[in-house]
C-alpha positions in Angstrom: -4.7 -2.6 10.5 -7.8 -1.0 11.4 -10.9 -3.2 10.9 -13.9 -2.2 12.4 -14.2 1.0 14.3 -17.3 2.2 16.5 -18.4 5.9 16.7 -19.9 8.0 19.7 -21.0 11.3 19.0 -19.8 13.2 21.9 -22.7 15.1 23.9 -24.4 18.7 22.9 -22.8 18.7 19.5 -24.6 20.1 16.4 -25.6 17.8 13.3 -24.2 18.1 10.2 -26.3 18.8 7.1 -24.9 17.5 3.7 -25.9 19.9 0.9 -27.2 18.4 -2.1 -23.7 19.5 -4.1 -22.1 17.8 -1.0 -24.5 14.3 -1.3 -23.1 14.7 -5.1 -19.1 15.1 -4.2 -19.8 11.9 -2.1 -21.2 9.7 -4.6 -18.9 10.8 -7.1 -16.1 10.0 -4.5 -17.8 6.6 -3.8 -17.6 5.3 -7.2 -14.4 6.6 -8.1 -13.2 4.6 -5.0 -15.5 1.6 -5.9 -13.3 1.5 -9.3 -10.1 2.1 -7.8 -11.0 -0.1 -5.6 -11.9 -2.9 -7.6 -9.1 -2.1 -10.1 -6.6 -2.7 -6.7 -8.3 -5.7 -6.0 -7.0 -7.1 -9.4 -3.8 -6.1 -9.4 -2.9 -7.1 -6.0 -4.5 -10.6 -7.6 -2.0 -10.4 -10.5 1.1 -9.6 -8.4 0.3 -12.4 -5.9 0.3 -14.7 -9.1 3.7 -12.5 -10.6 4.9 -13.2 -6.7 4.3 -17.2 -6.4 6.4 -17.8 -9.7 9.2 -15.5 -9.5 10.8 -18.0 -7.9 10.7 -20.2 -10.3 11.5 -17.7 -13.4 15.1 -17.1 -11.6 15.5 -20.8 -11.0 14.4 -21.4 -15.1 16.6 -18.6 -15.8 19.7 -19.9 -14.4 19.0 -22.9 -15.9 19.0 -21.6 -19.5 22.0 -19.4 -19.1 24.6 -21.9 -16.5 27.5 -19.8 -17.2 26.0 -16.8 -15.3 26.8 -16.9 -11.9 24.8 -13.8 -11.7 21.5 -15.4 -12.8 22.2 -18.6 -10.3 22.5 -16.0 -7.4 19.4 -14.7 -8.0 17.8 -18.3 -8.6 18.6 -18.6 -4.9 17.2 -15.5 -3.7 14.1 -16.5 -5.4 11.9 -17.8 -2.4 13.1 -14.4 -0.4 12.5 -12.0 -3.7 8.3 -14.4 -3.4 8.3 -13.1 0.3 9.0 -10.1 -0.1 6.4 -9.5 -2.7 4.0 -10.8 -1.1 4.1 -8.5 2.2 4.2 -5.4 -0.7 0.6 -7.5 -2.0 -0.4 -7.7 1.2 -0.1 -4.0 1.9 -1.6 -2.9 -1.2 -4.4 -5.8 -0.4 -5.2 -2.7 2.4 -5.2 0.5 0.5 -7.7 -1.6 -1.9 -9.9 -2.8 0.6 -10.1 0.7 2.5 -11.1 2.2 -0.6 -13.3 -0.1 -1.4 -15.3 -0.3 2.1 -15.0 3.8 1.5 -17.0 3.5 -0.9 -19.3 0.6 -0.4 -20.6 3.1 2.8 -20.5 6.3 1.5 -23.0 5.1 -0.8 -24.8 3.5 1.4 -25.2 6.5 3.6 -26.3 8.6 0.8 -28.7 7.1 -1.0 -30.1 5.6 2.2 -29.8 8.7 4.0 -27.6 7.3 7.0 -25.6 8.8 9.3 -23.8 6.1 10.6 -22.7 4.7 7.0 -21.5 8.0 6.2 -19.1 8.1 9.4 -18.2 5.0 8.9 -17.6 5.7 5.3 -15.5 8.5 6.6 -14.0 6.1 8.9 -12.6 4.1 6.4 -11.3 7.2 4.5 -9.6 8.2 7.3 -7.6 4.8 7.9 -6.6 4.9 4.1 -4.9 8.4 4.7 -3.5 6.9 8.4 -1.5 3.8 6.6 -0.7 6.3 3.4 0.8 8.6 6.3 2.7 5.6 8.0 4.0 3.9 4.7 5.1 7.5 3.8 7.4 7.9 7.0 8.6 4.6 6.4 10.0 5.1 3.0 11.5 8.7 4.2 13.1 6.4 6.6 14.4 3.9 4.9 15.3 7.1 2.4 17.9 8.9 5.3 19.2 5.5 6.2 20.0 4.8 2.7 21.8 7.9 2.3 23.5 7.8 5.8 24.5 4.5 4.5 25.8 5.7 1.3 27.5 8.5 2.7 29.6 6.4 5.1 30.4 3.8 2.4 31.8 6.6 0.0 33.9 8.2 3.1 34.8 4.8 3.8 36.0 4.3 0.6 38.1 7.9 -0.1 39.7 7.3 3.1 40.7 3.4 1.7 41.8 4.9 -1.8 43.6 8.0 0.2 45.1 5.3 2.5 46.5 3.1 -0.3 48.1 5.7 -2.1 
């Protein structure tokens, strides 16, 4: 994950002037992101907590119903299932805090008049997209392989029930 980035503004290029209207767009931008930031910030707080006692929810579950052998499976996938969840946190914990450092600089840069918040404002918007981009080819991924998989386990399956007949 990207944390701090430098800038260098390559040689004989031309400034760029923000237009009041534009100024406006980025402080609108900055405190929808400041909210949405700060809203991510919570939640990933409130999964975390839904993430450390999910564990223990299967294990209480499978404790009031014993005659499920479903519900004591799950009991003991309960430390995986905490895991799990909290790499998702953790990943979300990013989006937030991209947003939010978005916003905290493109602020900054406007009202201060700063170049070099504004880029690295922009900076920050830019590795928000990157990781949206990389967890989007993930899940198209892990999207094909599930129906490969599928695919093979229903051919697999006819060819069983063809076989048996």
């Amino acid at each position: 994950m990207e944390t701090d980035e430098t800038y260098i503004t390559p040689p004989g290029s031309t400034e760029i002037i923000l237009t009041a209207e534009a100024q406006s767009y980025l402080l609108s931008a900055g405190k929808w992101a400041t909210f949405l930031g700060i809203l991510g910030f919570i939640f990933c707080g409130l999964f975390a907590l839904l993430a450390l006692s999910i564990g223990t929810i299967f294990s209480k579950m499978a404790e009031t119903m014993p005659y499920n052998p479903g519900l004591k499976m799950m009991a003991g996938f309960g430390s995986g299932v905490t895991i799990f969840y909290l790499l998702i946190d953790l990943l979300y914990f990013f989006f937030a805090l991209y947003l939010y450092q978005f916003a905290v600089k493109i602020k900054a840069g406007v009202n201060f008049k700063d170049t070099a918040h504004i880029t690295a404002g922009l900076g920050k918007l830019k590795s928000f997209f990157k990781l949206w981009g990389i967890v989007t080819i993930v899940f198209i991924c892990v999207y094909i392989l599930a129906i490969i998989c599928f695919v093979a386990f229903a051919a697999t399956m006819a060819k069983d029930m063809s076989a048996g007949m």
